[in-house]
N, CA, C and O atoms as CSV, one atom per row, in Angstrom:
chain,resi,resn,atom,element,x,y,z
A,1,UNK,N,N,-4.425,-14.175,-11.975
A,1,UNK,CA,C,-5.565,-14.019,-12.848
A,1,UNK,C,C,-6.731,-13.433,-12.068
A,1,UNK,O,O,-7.042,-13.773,-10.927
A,2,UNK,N,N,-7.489,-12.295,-12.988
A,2,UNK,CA,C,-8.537,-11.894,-11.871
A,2,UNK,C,C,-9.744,-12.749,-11.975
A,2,UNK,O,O,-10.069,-13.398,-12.970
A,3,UNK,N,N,-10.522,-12.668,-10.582
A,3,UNK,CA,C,-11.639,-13.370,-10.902
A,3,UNK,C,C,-12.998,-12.658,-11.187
A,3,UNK,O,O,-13.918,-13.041,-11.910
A,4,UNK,N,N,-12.907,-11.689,-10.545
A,4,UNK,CA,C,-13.828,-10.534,-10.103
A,4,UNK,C,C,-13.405,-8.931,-9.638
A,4,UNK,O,O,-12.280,-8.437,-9.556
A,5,UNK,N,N,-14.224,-8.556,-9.474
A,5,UNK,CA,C,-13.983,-7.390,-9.108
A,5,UNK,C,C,-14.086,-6.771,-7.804
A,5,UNK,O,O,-15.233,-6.472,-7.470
A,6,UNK,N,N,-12.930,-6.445,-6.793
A,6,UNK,CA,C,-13.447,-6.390,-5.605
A,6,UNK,C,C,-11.506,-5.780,-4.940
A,6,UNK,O,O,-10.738,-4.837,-5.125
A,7,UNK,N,N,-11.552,-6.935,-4.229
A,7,UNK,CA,C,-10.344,-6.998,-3.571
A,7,UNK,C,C,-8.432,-7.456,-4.344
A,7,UNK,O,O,-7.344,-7.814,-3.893
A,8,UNK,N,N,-9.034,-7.141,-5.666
A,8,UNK,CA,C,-7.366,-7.293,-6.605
A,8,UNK,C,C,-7.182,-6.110,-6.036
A,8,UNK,O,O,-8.003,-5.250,-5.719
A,9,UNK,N,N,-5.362,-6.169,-5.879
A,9,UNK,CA,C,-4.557,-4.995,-5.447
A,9,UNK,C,C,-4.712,-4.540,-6.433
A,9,UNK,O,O,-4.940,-5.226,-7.429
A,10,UNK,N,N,-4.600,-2.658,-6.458
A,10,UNK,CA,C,-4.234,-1.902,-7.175
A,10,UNK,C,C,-2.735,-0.767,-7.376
A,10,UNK,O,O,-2.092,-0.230,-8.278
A,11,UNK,N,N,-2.757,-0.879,-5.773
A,11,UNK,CA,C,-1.110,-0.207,-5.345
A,11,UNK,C,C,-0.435,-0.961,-3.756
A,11,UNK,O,O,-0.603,-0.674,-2.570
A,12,UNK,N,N,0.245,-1.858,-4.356
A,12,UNK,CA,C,1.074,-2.041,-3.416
A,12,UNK,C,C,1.636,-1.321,-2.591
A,12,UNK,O,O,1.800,-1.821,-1.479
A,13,UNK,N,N,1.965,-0.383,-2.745
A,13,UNK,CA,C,2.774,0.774,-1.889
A,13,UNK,C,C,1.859,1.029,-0.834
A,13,UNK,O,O,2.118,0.716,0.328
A,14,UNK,N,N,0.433,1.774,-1.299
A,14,UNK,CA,C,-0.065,2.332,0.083
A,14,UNK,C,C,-1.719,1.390,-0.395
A,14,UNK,O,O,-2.758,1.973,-0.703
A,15,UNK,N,N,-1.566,0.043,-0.340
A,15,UNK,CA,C,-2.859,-1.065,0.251
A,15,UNK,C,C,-4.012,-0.585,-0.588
A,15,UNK,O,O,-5.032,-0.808,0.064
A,16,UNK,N,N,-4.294,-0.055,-1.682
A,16,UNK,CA,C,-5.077,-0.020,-2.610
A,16,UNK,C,C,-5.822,-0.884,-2.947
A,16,UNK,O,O,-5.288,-1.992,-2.878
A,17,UNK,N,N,-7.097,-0.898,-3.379
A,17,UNK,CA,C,-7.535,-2.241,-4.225
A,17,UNK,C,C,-8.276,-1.560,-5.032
A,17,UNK,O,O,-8.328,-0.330,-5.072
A,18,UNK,N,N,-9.271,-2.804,-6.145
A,18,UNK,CA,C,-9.885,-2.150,-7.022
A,18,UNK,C,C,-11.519,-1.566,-6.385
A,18,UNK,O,O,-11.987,-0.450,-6.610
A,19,UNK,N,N,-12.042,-2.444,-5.722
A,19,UNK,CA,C,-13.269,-2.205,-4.147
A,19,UNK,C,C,-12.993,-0.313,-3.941
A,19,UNK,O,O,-13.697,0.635,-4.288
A,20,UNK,N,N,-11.411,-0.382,-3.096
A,20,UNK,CA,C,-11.600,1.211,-3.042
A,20,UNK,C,C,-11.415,2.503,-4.011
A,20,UNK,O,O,-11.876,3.636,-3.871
A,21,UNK,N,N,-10.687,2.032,-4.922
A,21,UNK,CA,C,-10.853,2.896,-5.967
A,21,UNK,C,C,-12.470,2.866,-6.506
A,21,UNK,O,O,-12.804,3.964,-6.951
A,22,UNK,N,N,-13.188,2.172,-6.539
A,22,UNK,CA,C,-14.701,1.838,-7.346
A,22,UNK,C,C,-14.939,2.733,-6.271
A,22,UNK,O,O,-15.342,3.804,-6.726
A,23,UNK,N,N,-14.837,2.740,-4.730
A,23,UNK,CA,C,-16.061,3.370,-4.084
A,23,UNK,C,C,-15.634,4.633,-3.984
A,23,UNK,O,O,-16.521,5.473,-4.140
A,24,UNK,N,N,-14.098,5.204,-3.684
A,24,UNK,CA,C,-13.929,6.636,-3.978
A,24,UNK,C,C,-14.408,7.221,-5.062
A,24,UNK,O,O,-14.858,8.355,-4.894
A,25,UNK,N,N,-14.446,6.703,-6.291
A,25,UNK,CA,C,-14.945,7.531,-7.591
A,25,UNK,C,C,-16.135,7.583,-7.900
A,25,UNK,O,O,-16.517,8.373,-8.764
A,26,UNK,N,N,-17.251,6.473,-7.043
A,26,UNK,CA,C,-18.986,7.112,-6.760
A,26,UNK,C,C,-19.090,7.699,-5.321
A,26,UNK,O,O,-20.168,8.134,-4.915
A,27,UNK,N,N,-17.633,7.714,-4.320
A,27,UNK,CA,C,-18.180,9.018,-2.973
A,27,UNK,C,C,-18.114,10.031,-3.776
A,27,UNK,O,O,-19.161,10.677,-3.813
A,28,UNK,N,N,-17.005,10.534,-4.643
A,28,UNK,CA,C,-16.384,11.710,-4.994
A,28,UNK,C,C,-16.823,12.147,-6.512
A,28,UNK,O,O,-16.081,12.488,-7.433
A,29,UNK,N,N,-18.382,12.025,-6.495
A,29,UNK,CA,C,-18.565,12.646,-8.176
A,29,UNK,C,C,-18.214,11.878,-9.325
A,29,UNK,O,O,-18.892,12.081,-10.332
A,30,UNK,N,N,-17.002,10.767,-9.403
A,30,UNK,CA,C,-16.699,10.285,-10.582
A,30,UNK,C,C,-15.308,10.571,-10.271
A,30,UNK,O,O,-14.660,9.916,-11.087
A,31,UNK,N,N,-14.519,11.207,-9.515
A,31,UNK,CA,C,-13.467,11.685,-9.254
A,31,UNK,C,C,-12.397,10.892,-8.129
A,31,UNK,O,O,-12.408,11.379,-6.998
A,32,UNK,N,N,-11.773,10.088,-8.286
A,32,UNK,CA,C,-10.670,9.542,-7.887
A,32,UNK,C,C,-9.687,10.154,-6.722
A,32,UNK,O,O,-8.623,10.602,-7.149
A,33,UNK,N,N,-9.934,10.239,-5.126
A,33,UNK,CA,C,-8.803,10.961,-4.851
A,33,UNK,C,C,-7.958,10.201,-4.777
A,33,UNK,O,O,-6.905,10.838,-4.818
A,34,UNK,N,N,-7.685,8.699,-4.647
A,34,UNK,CA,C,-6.818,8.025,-4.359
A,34,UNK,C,C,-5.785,7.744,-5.179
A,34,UNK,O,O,-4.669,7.374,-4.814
A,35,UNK,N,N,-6.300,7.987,-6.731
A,35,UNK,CA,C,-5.474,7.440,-8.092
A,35,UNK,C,C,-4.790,9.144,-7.822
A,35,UNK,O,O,-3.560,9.152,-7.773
A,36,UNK,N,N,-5.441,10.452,-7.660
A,36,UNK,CA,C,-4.737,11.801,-7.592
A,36,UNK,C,C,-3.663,11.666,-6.555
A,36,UNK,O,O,-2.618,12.220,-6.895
A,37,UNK,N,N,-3.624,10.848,-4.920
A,37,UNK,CA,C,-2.798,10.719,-3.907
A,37,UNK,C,C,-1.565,10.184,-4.551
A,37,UNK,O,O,-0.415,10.621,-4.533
A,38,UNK,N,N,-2.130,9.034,-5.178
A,38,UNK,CA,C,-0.826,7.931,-5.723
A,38,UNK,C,C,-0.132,8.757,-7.101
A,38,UNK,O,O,1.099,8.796,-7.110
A,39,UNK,N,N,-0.563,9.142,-7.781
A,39,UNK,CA,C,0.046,9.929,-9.064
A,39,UNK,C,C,0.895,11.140,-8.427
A,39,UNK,O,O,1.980,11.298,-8.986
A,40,UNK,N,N,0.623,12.010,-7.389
A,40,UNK,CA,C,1.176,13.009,-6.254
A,40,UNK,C,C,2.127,12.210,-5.637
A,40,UNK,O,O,3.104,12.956,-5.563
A,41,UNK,N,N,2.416,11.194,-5.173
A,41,UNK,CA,C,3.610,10.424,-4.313
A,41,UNK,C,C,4.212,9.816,-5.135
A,41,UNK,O,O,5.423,9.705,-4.945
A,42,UNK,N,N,3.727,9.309,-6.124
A,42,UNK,CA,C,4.732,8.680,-7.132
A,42,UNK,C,C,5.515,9.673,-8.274
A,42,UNK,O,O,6.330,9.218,-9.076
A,43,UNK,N,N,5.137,11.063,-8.210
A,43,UNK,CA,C,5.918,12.496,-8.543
A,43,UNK,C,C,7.213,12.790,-8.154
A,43,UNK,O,O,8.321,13.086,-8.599
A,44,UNK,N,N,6.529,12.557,-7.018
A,44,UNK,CA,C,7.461,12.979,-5.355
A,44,UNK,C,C,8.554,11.965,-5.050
A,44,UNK,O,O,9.504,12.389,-4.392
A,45,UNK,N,N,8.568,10.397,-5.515
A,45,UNK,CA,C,9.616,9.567,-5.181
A,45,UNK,C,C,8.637,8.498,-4.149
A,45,UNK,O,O,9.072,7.379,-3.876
A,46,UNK,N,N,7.592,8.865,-3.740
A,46,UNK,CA,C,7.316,8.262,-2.865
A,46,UNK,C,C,6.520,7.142,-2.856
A,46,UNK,O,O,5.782,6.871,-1.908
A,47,UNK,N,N,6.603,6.584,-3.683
A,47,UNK,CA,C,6.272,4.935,-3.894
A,47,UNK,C,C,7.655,4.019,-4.044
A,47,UNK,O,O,8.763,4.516,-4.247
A,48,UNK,N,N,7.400,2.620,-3.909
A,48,UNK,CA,C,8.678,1.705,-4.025
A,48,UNK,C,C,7.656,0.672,-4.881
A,48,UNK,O,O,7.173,-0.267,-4.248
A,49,UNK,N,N,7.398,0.788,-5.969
A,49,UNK,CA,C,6.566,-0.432,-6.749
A,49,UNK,C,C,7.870,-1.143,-6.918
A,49,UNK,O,O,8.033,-2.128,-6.197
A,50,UNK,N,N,8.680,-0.865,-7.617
A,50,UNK,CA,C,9.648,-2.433,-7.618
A,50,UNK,C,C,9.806,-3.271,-6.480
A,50,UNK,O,O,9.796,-4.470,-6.759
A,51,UNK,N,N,9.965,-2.958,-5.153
A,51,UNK,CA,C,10.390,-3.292,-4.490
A,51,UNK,C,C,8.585,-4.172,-3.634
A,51,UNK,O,O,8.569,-5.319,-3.188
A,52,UNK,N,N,7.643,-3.445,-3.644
A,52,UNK,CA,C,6.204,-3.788,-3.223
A,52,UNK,C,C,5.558,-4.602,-3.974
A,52,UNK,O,O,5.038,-5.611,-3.497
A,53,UNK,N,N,5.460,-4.193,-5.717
A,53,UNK,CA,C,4.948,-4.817,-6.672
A,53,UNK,C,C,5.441,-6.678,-6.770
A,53,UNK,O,O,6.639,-6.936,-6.890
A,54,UNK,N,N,4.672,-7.533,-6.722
A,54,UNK,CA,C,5.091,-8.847,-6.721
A,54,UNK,C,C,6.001,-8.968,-8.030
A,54,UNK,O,O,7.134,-9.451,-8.052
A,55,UNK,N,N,5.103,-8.293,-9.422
A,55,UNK,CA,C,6.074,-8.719,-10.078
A,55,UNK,C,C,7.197,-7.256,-10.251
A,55,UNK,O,O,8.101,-7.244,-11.087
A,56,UNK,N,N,7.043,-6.609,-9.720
A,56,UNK,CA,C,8.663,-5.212,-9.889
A,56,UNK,C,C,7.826,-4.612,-10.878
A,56,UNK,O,O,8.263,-4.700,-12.026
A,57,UNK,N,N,6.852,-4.088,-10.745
A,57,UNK,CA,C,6.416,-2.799,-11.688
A,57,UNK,C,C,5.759,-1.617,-10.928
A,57,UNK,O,O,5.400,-0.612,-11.542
């Protein structure tokens, strides 16, 4: 359950949280590179969320 907003994971695969997604998208204009990195590797094969994700998603 969340409590706040800060340090909930967002990608298991490559150590995400919600903290760095919030601060990439006010460094970068409003613009996300990290959600663009992860959507690009997860194209590519290159995430394992079942296997990272606690619950397999």
């Amino acid at each position: 359950m969340k409590t706040s907003i800060g340090n909930n994971p967002i990608c298991y695969c490559f150590g995400y949280s919600e903290e760095d997604i919030i601060r990439d998208v006010l460094e970068n204009n409003g613009i996300s590179s990290i959600l663009e990195r992860i959507l690009s590797e997860k194209k590519r094969g290159g995430c394992n969320c079942k296997t990272n994700h606690p619950q397999g998603r």
